[in-house]
KOLGU-4560 file (N, C-alpha, C; in nm, 3 decimals, padded with zeros to 5 digits):
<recs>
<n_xx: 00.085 n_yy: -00.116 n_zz: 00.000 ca_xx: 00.000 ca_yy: 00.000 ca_zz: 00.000 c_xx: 00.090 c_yy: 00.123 c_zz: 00.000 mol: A seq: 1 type: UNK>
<n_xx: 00.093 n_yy: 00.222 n_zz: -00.065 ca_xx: 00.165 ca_yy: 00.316 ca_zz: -00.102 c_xx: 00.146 c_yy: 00.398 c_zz: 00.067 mol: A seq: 2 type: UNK>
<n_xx: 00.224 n_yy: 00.455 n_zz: 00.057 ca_xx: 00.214 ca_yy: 00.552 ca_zz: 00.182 c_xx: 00.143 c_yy: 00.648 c_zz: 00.211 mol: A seq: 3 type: UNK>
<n_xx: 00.101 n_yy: 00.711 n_zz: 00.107 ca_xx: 00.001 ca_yy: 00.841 ca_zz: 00.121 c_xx: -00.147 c_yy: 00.731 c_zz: 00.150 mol: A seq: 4 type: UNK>
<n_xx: -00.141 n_yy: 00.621 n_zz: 00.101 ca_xx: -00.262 ca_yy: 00.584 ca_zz: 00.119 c_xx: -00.316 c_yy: 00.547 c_zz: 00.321 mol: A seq: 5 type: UNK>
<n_xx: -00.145 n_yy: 00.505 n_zz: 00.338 ca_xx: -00.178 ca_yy: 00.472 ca_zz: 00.420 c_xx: -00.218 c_yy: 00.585 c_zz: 00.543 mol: A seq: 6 type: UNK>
<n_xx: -00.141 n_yy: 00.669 n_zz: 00.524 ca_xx: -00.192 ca_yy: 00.838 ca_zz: 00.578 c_xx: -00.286 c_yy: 00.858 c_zz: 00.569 mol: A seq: 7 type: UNK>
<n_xx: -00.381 n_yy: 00.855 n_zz: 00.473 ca_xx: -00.523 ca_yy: 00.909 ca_zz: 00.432 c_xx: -00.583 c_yy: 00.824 c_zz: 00.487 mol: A seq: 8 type: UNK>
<n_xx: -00.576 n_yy: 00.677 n_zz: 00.574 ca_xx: -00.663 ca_yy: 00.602 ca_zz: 00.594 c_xx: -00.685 c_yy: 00.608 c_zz: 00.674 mol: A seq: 9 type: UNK>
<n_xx: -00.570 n_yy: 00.614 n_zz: 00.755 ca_xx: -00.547 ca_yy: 00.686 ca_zz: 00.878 c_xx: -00.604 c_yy: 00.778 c_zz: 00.982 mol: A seq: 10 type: UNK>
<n_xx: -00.597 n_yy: 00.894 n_zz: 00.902 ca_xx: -00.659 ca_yy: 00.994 ca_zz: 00.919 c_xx: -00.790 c_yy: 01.009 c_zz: 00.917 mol: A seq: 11 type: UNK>
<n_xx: -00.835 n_yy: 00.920 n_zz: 00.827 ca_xx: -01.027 ca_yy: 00.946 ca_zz: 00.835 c_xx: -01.039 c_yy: 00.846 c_zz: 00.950 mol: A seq: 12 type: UNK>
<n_xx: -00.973 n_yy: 00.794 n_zz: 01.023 ca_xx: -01.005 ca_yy: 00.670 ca_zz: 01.120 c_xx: -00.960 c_yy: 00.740 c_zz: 01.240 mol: A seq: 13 type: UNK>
<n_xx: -00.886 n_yy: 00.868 n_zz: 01.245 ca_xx: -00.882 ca_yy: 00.918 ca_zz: 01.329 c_xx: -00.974 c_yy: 01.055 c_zz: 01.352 mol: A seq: 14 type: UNK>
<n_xx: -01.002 n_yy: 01.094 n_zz: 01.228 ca_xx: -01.132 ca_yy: 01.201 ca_zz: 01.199 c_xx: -01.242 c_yy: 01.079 c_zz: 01.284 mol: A seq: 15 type: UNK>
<n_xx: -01.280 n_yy: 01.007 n_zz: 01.226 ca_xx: -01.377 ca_yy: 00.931 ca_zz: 01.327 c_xx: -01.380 c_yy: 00.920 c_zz: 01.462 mol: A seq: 16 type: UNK>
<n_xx: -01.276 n_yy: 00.886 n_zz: 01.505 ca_xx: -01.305 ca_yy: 00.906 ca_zz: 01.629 c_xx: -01.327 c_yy: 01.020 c_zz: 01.771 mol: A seq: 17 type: UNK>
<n_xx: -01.264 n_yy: 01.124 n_zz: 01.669 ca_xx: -01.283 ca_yy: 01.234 ca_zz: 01.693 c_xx: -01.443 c_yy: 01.308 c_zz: 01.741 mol: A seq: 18 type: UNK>
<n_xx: -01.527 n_yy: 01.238 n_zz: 01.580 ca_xx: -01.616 ca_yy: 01.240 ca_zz: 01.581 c_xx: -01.738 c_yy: 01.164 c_zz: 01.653 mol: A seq: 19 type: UNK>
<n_xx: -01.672 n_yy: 01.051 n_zz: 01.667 ca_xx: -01.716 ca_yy: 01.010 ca_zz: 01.756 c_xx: -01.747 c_yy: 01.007 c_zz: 01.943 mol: A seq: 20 type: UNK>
<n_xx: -01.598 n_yy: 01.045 n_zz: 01.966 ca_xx: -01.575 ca_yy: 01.109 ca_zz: 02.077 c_xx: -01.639 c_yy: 01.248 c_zz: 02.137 mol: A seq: 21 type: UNK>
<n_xx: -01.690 n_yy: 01.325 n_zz: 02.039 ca_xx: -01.707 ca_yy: 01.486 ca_zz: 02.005 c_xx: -01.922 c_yy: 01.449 c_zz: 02.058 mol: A seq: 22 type: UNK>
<n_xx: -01.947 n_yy: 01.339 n_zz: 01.970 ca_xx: -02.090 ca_yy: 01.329 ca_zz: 01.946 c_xx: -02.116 c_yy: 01.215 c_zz: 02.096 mol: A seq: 23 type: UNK>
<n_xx: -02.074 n_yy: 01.147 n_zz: 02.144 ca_xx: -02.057 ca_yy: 01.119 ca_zz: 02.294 c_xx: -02.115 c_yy: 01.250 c_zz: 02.401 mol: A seq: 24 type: UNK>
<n_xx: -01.915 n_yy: 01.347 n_zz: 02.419 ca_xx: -01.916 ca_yy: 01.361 ca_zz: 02.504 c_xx: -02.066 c_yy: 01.515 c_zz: 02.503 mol: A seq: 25 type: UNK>
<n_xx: -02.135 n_yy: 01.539 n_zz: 02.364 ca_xx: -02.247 ca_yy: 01.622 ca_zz: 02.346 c_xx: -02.314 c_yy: 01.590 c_zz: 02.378 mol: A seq: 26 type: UNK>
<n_xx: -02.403 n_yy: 01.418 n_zz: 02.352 ca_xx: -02.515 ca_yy: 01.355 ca_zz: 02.363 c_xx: -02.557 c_yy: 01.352 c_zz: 02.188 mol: A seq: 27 type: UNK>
<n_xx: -02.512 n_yy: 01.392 n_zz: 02.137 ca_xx: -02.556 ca_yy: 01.435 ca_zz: 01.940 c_xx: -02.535 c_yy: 01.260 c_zz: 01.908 mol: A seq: 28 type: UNK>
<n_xx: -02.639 n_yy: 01.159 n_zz: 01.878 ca_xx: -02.620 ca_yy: 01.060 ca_zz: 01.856 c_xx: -02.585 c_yy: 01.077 c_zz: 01.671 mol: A seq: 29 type: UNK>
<n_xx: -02.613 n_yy: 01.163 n_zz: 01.643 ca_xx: -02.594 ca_yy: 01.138 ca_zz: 01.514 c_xx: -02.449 c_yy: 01.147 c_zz: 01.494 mol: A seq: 30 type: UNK>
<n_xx: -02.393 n_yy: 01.224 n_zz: 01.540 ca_xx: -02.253 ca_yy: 01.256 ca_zz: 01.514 c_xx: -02.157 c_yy: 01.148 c_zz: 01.611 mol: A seq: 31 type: UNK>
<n_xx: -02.182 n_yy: 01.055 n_zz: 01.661 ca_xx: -02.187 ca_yy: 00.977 ca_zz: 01.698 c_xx: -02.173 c_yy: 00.822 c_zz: 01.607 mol: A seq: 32 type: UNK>
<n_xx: -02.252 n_yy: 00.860 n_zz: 01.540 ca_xx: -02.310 ca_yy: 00.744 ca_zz: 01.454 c_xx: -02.201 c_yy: 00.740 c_zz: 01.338 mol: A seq: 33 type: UNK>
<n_xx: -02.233 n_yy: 00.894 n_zz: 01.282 ca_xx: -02.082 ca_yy: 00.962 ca_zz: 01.213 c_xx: -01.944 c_yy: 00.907 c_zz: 01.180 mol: A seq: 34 type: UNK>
<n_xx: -01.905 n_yy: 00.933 n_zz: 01.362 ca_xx: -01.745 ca_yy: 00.864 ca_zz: 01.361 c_xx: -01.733 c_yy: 00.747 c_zz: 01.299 mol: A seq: 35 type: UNK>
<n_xx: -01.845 n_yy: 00.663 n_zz: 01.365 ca_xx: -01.835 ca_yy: 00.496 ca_zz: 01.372 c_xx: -01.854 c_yy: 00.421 c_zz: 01.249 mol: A seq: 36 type: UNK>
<n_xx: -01.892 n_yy: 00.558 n_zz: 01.136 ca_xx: -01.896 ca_yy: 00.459 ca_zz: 00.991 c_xx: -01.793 c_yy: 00.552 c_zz: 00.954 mol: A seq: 37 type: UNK>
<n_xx: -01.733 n_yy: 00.617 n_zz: 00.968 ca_xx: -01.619 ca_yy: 00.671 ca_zz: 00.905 c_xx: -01.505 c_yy: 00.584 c_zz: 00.953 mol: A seq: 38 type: UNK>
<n_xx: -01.509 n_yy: 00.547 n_zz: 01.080 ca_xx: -01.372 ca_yy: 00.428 ca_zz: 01.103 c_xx: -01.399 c_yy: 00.318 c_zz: 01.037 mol: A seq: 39 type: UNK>
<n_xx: -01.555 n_yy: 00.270 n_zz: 01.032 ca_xx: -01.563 ca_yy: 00.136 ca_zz: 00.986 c_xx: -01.520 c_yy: 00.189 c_zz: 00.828 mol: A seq: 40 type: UNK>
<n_xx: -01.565 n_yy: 00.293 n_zz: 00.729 ca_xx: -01.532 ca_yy: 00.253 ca_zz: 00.628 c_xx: -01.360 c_yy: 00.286 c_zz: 00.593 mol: A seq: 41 type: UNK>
<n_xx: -01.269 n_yy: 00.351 n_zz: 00.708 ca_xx: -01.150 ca_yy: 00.326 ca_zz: 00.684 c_xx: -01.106 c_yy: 00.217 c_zz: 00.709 mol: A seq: 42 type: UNK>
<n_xx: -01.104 n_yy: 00.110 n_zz: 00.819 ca_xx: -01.085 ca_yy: -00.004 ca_zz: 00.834 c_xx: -01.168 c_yy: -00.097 c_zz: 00.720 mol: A seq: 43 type: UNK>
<n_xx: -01.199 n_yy: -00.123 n_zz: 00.671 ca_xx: -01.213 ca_yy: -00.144 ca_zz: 00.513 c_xx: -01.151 c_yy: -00.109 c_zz: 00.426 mol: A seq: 44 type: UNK>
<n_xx: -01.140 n_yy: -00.022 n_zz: 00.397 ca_xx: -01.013 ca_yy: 00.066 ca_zz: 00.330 c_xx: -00.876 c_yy: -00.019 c_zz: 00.303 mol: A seq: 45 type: UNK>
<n_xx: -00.832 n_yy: 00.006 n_zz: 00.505 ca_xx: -00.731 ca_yy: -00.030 ca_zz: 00.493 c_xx: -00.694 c_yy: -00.206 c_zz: 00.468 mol: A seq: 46 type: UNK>
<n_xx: -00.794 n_yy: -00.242 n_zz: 00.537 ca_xx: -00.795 ca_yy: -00.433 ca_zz: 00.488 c_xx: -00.815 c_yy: -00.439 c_zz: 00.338 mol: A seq: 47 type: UNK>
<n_xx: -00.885 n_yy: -00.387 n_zz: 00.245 ca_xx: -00.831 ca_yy: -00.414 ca_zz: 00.063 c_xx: -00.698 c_yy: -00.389 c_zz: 00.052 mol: A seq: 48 type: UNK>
<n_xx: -00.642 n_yy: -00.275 n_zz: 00.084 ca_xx: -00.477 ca_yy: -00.208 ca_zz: 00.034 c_xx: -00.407 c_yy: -00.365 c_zz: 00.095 mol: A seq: 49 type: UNK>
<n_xx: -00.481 n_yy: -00.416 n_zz: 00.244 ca_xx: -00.352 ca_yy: -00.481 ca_zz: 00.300 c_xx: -00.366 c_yy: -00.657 c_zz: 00.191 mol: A seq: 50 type: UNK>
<n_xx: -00.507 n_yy: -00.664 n_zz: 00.141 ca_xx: -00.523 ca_yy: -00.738 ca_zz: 00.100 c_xx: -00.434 c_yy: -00.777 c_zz: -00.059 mol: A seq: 51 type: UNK>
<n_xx: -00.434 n_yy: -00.656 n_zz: -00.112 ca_xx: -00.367 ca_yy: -00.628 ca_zz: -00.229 c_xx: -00.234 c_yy: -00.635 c_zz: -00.183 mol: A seq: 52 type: UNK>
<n_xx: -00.139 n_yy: -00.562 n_zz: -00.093 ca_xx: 00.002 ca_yy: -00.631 ca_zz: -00.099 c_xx: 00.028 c_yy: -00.742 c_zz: -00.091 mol: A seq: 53 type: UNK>
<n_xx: -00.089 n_yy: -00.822 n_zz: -00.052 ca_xx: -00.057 ca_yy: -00.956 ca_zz: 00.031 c_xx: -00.057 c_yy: -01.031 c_zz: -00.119 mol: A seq: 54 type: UNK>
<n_xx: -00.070 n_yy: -00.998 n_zz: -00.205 ca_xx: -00.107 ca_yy: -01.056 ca_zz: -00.346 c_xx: 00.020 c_yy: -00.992 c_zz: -00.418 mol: A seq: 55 type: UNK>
<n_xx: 00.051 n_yy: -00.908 n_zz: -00.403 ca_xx: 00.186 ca_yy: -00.803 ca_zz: -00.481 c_xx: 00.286 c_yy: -00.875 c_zz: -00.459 mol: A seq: 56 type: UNK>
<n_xx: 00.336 n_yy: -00.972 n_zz: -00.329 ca_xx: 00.402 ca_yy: -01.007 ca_zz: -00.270 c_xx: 00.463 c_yy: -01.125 c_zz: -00.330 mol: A seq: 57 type: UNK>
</recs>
C-alpha cells in the first residue's frame, strides 16, 4: 500500500473518532453514529490495500 494511502486512511479513522468522541461527550447521537462509519469505512479501506500487498508479494 503506497504511503500516502496509508496516511489518508489513517486519518479518516482518526477524523472518526474524533467524531465520535465529540458526538458522545455532546449527547448528538448522530454525530456519533458519524465517527463509527467513518472508522468502519476506513478499516475497510485499509484491509483491501492490506489485501492487495498480500497478493503483490
Amino acid at each position: 500500500m503506497a504511503a500516502d494511502d496509508k496516511v489518508d486512511h489513517k486519518a479518516e479513522e482518526l477524523k472518526g473518532k474524533v467524531k465520535e468522541g465529540v458526538g458522545s461527550a455532546t449527547g448528538d447521537e448522530n454525530l456519533e453514529n458519524q465517527g463509527r462509519n467513518d472508522q468502519a469505512k476506513s478499516n475497510l479501506k485499509q484491509a483491501g490495500e492490506k489485501v492487495k500487498d498480500a497478493f503483490k508479494s
